[in-house]
N, C-alpha and C positions, 0 to 999 in steps of 0.2 A: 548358589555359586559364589564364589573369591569375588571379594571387588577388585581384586589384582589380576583376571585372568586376561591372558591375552590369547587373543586368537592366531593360531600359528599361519592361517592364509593372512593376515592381515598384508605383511609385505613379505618379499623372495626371501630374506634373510632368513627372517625365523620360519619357514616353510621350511627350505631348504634343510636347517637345524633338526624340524623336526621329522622330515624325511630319514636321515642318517641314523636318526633314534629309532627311528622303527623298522631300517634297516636290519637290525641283528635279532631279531624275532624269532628266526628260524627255530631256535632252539627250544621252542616250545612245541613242537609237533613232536619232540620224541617224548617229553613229559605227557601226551596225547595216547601214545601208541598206547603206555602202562596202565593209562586209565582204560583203554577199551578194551585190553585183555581184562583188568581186572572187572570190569562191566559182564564181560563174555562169562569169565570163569563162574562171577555170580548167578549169572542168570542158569546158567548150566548146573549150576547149585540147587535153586530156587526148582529146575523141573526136575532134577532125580529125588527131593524132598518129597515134590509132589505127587508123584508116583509111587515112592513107597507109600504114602501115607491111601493112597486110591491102591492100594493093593492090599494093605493089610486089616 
C-alpha cells in the first residue's frame, strides 16, 4: 500500500468526497447486463456443442 494513502473515513470532509465519487457508479450495471447476456449466449453455446457431439 501508498505511504500516501489516506483513509476517506478519516474526517467528514474527505468522506463526504468520497461518497459523491461513488455516487455515479450506476453506469456500471448496464456494462453488467452485456456481460451476462454474453455469459448466457455462451453457455447456451457450450450445451448445443455438447449435444451434438453426444449425438454423433
Amino acid at each position: 500500500m501508498a505511504e500516501n494513502y489516506t483513509d476517506p473515513s478519516g474526517n467528514t470532509q474527505a468522506f463526504r468526497a468520497f461518497a459523491a465519487n461513488t455516487a455515479d457508479t450506476p453506469a456500471e450495471s448496464s456494462s453488467r447486463t452485456g456481460l451476462i447476456v454474453g455469459v448466457a449466449v455462451l453457455v447456451v453455446l457450450l450445451i448445443a456443442v455438447a449435444g451434438w457431439i453426444a449425438l454423433s
